[in-house]
C-alpha positions in Angstrom: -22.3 23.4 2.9 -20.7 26.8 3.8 -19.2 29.4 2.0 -15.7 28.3 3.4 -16.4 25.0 2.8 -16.9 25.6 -0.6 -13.4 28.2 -1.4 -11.7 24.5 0.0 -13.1 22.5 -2.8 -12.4 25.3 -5.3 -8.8 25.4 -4.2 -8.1 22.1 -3.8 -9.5 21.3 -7.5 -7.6 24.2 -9.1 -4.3 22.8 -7.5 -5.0 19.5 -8.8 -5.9 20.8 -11.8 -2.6 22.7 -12.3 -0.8 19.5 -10.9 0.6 21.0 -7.5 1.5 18.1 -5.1 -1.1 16.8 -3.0 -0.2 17.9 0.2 0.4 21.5 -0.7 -3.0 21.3 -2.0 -4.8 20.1 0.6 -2.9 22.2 3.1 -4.0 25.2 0.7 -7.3 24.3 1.0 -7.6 23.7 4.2 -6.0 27.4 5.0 -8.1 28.8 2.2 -11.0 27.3 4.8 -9.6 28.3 8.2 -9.1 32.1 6.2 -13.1 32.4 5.0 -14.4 30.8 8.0 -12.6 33.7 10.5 -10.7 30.7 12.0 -7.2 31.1 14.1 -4.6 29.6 11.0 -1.9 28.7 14.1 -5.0 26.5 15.6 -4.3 23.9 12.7 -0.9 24.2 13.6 -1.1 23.5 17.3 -3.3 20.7 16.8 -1.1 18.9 13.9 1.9 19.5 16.5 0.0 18.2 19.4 -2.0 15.5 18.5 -1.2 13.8 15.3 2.7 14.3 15.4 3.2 13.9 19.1 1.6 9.8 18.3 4.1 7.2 18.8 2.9 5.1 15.9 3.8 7.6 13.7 7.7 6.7 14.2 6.9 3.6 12.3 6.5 5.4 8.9 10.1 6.8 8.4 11.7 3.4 9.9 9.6 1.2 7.2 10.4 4.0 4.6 13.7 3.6 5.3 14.0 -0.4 5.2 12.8 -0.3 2.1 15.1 1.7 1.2 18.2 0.0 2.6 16.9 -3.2 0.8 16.9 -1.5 -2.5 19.8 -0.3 -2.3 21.8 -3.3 -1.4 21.6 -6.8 -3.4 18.5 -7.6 -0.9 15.8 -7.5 -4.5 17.7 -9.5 -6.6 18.4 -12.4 -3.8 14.7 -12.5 -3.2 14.1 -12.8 -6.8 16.5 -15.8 -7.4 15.0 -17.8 -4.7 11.7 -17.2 -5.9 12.9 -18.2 -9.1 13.5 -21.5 -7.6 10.3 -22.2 -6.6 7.9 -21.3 -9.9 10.5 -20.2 -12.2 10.1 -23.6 -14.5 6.6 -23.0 -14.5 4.8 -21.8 -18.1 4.7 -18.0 -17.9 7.0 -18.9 -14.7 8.9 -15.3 -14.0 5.6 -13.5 -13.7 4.6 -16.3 -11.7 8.2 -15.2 -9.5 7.0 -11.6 -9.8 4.0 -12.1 -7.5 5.9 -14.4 -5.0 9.2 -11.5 -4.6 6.2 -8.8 -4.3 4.3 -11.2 -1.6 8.1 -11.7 0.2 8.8 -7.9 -0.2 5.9 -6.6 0.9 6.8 -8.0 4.4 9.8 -5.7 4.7 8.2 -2.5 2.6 4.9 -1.4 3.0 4.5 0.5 0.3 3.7 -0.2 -3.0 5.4 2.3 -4.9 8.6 1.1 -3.1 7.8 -2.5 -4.2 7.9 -1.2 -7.9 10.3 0.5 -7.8 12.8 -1.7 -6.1 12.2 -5.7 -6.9 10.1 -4.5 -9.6 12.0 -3.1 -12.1 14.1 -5.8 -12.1 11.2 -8.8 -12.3 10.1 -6.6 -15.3 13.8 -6.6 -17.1 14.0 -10.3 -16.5 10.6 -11.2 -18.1 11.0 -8.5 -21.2 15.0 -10.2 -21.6 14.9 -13.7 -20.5 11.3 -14.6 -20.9 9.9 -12.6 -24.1 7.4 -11.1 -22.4 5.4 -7.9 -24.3 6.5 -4.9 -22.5 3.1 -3.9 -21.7 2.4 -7.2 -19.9 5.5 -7.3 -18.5 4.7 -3.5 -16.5 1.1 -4.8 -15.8 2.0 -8.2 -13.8 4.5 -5.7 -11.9 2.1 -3.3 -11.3 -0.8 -5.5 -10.3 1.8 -7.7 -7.9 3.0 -4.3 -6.2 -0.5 -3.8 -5.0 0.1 -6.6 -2.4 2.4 -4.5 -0.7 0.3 -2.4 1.6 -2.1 -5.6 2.7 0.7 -7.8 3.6 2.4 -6.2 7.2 4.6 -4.1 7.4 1.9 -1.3 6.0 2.3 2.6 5.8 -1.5 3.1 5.3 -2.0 0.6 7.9 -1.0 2.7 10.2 -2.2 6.0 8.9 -5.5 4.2 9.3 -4.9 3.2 12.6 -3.8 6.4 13.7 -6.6 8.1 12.2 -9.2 6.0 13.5 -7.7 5.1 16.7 -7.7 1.2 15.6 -5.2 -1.4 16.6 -2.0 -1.3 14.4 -1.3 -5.0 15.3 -4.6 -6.1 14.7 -4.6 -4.2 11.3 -1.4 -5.8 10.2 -2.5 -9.4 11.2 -6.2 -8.7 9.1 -4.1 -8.1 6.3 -2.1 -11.4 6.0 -5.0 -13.3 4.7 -6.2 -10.9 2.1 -2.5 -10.4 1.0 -1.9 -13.8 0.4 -5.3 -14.4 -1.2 -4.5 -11.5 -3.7 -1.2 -13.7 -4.7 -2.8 -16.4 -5.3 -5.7 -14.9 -7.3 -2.9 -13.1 -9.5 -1.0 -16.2 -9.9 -3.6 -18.5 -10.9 -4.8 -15.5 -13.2 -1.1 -15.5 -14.9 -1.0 -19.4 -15.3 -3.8 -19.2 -17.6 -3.1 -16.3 -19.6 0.4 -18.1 -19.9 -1.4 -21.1 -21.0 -3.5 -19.4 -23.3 -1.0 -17.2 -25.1 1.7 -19.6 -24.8 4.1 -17.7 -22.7 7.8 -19.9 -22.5 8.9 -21.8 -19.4 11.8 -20.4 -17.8 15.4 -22.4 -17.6 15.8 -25.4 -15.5 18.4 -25.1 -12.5 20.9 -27.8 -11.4 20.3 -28.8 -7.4 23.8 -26.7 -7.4 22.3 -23.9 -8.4 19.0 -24.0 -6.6 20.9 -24.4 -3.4 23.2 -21.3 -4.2 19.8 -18.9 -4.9 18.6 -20.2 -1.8 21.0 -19.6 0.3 21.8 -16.3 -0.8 18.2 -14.9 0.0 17.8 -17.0 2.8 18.7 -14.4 5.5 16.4 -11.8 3.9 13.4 -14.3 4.1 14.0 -14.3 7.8 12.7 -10.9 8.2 8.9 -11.5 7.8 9.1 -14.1 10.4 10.8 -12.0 13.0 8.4 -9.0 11.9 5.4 -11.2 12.4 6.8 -13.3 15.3 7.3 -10.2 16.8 4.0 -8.2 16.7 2.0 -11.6 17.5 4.4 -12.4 20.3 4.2 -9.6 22.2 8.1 -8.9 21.9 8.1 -5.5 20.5 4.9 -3.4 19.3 4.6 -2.3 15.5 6.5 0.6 15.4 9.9 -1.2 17.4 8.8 -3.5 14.8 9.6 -0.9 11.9 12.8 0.4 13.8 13.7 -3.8 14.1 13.3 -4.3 10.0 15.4 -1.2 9.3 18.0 -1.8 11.8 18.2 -5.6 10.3 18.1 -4.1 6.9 21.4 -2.2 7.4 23.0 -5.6 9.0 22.0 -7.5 5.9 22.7 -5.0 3.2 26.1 -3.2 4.7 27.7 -5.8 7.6 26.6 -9.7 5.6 26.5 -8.7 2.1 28.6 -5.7 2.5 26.5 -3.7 -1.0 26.2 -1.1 1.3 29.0 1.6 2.4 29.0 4.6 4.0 28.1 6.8 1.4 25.5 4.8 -0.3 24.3 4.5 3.8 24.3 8.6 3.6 22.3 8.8 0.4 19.9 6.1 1.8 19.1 8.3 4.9 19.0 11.4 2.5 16.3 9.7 0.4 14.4 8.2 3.0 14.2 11.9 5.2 13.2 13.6 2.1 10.3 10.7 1.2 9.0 10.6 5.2 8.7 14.6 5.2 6.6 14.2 2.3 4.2 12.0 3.8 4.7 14.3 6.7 3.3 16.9 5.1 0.4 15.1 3.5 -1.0 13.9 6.8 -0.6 17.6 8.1 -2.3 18.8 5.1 -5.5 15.9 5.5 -5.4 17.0 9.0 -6.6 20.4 8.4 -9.0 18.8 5.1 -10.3 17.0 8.3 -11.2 19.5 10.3 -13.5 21.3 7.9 -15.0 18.2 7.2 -15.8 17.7 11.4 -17.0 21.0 11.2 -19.3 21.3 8.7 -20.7 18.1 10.4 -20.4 16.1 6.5 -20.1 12.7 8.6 -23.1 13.2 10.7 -25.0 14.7 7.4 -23.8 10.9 5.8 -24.7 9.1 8.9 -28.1 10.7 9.0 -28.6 9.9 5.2 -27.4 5.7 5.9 -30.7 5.9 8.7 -33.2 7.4 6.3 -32.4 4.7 3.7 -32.3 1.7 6.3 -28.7 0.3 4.6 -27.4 -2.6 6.3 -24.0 -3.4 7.2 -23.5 -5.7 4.0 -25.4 -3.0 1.9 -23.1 -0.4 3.0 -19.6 -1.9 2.5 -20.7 -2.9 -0.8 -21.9 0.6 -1.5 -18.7 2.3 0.0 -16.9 -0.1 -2.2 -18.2 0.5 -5.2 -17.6 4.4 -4.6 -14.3 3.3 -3.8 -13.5 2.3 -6.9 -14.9 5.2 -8.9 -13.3 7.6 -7.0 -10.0 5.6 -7.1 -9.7 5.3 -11.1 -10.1 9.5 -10.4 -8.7 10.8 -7.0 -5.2 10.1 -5.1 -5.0 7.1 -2.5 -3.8 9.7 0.1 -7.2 12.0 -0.3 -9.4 8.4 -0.3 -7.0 7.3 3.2 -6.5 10.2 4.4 -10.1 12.3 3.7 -12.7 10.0 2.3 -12.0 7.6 4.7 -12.1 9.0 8.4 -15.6 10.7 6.9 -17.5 7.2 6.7 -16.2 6.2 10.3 -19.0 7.7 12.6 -20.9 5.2 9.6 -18.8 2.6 10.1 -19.4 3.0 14.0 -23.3 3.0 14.0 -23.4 0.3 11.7 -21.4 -2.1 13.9 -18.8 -2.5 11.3 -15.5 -3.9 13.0 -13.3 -0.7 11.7 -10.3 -3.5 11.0 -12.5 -5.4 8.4 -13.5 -2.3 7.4 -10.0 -0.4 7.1 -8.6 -3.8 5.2 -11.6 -4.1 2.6 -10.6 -0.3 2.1 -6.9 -0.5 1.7 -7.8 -3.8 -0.6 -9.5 -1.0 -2.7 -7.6 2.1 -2.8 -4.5 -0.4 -4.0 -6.8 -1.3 -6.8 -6.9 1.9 -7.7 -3.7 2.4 -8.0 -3.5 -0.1 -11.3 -7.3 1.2 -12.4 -7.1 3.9 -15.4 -6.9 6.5 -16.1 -5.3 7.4 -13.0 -3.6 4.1 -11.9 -0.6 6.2 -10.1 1.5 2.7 -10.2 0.9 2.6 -14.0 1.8 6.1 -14.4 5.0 5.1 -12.5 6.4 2.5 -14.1 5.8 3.6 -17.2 8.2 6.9 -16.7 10.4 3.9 -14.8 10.4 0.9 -17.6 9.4 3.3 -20.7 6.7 1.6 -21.6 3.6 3.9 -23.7 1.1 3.9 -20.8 -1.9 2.9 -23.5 0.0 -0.7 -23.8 0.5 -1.4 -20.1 -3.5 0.0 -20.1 -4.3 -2.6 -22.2 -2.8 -5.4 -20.1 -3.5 -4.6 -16.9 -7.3 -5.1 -17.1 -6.9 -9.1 -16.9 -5.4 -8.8 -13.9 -7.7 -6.4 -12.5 -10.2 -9.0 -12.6 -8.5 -11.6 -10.1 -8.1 -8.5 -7.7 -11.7 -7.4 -7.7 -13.0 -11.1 -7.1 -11.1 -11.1 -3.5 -12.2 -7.7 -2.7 -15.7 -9.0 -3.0 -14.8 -11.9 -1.2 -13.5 -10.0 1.9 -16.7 -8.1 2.2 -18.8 -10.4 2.1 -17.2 -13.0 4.4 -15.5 -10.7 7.3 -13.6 -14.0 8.9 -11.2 -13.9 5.9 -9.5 -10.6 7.6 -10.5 -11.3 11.3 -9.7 -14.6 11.9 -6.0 -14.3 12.7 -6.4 -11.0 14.6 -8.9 -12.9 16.9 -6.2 -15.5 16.7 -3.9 -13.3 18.4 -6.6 -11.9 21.2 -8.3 -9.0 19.3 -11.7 -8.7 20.8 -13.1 -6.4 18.0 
């Protein structure tokens, strides 16, 4: 490792350290190493301008960003959470039973699991702490966990990061996730039926057939959108990123034209919000993008690569392995340095190892979401407990049953790669 190489580390650490956003972080390290290395600074700049921004796919962030953000703001969450309560409301321990389901629904429109949180989350966790009793603390950690779905059920924003970073199919990323997603619902859901069971959570309130009918017709047009989403990218019709334009455009018919929760200035504020979160993300992938080219030339992947031969790891051997550091760098380190750093580092690995890079990107997205409900750092935890004001130790304490569900798929999806390829080879990906 250089002397260069090293001021980046040293910088980057003191600016986590002394809690300076990521991206200015990792964009002062990386110009800390262009500086020390006698590098041309304006070279990282022509190449962020050039390559990364010039990609098409990279349209599709702000458009999902800003769906998400539409649906928030209109009366899209709490439609989508009385139709769910429809379905497993009655059930013992039945609204965090209808928190995974709005999460698994939302996640089709958002991408991102913050936004899921925030948005349909807040309110599953008022209706379990008012209507249902539940402890605060469990209350944030159902949410929590069920906002980790987000990201693995298409749409995706690190998806497509992934895929524009690696140079994998977007389409076949987002069909790899549906599976996993929906196997991470389930797991979460059967996990809450027994903790119900065992601590005796209440069942929620029986509905007439008059009232089922209204809550379902009232988010019935908002369920539409996955299909179209989906039906869309496996069709043919439009490609992922039309796809994100599609959602947001349909969000803005729903929330503003239909329901009419939307005017003109809460329109305004929507597009405020959403600019000011896509520049951030912006910046974060300019940032990595320098972090990235240290890392290509100090040569760190082919060092890893070289270091994989000598030990003779097999495919199996090394997704379990990456795994496993996945996880212990996720209860420490940001998702975006993991996605955006960690992860294009192991590709050359990936590559020689005949690893299909979708299984691959999946099993990793599966993980860093993990980490985001995994203390200490647990950014989701740290989240909704400014959000709900809930002491972080008691959500802590609740949260790790749910972990346990989570980590059980993630070992299933690496060792049994048909769970996240089948349906892209379904739809023609050769991979």
């Amino acid at each position: 490792m250089s002397l260069a190489f090293g001021i980046l580390l040293v910088v980057f650490v003191i600016g986590s350290l002394l809690r300076v956003p990521l991206a200015i972080s990792m964009l002062s390290a990386g110009m800390g190493y262009l500086f020390a290395s006698g590098q041309d600074v304006g070279l990282a700049a022509d190449q962020v301008m050039n390559s990364m921004y010039g990609s098409y796919v990279m349209l599709a962030i702000p458009m999902f960003i800003l769906a998400a953000n539409v649906m928030n703001a209109g009366t899209i969450s709490e439609r989508l959470w009385s139709a769910a309560d429809v379905v497993a409301g009655r059930m013992r321990g039945g609204l965090g039973q209808v928190t995974v389901l709005v999460s698994t629904v939302f996640s089709s429109m958002s991408g991102s699991a913050i936004t899921d949180a925030a948005g349909p989350g807040m309110v599953a966790i008022k209706m379990m702490r008012s209507v249902g009793g539940y402890k605060p603390g469990y209350a944030v950690a159902i949410t929590a966990a069920a906002a980790t779905i987000a990201p693995i059920i298409p749409p995706s924003i690190p998806m497509v990061l992934y895929a524009l970073l690696t140079g994998t199919s977007v389409s076949a990323m987002f069909l790899g996730g549906v599976v996993p997603g929906l196997m991470m619902a389930l797991s979460l859901m059967l996990a809450i039926a027994v903790i119900a069971k065992r601590e005796g959570l209440p069942k929620g309130n029986s509905l007439t057939g008059a009232q089922a009918w209204t809550a379902i017709r009232r988010g019935l047009l908002p369920l539409t959108l996955p299909v179209v989403l989906l039906g869309g990218i496996w069709s043919g019709v439009f490609t992922p990123t039309e796809a994100a334009a599609a959602a947001a455009f349909y969000a803005m018919i729903l929330a503003g034209v239909v329901y009419r929760a939307l005017g003109w200035r809460g329109l305004f504020a929507v597009f405020a919000e959403s600019m000011r979160q896509s520049a951030v993300v912006m910046i974060l992938i300019a940032g990595a993008f320098v972090v990235n080219y240290a890392v290509t030339a100090e040569q760190l992947a082919q060092v890893l690569v070289a270091w994989i031969q000598a030990q003779d790891l097999s495919a199996v051997q090394f997704m379990l392995l990456a795994n496993l550091l996945f996880l212990l760098l996720g209860c420490m380190l940001d998702t975006g340095v993991l996605l955006l750093v960690v992860l294009p580092t192991l590709m050359p690995a990936v590559r020689m190892l005949e690893i299909d890079p979708v299984h691959f990107g999946v099993v990793a997205i599966v993980n860093f979401m993990i980490g985001l409900v995994t203390p200490p750092y647990g950014l989701l935890l740290f989240v909704l407990s400014s959000l709900a004001v809930v002491p972080l130790k008691d959500i802590m304490a609740q949260v790790w049953k749910l972990l346990i569900p989570l980590l059980l798929v993630l070992m299933l999806l690496v060792l049994f790669p048909s769970l996240v390829l089948w349906l892209p080879r379904l739809a023609g990906y050769g991979g």
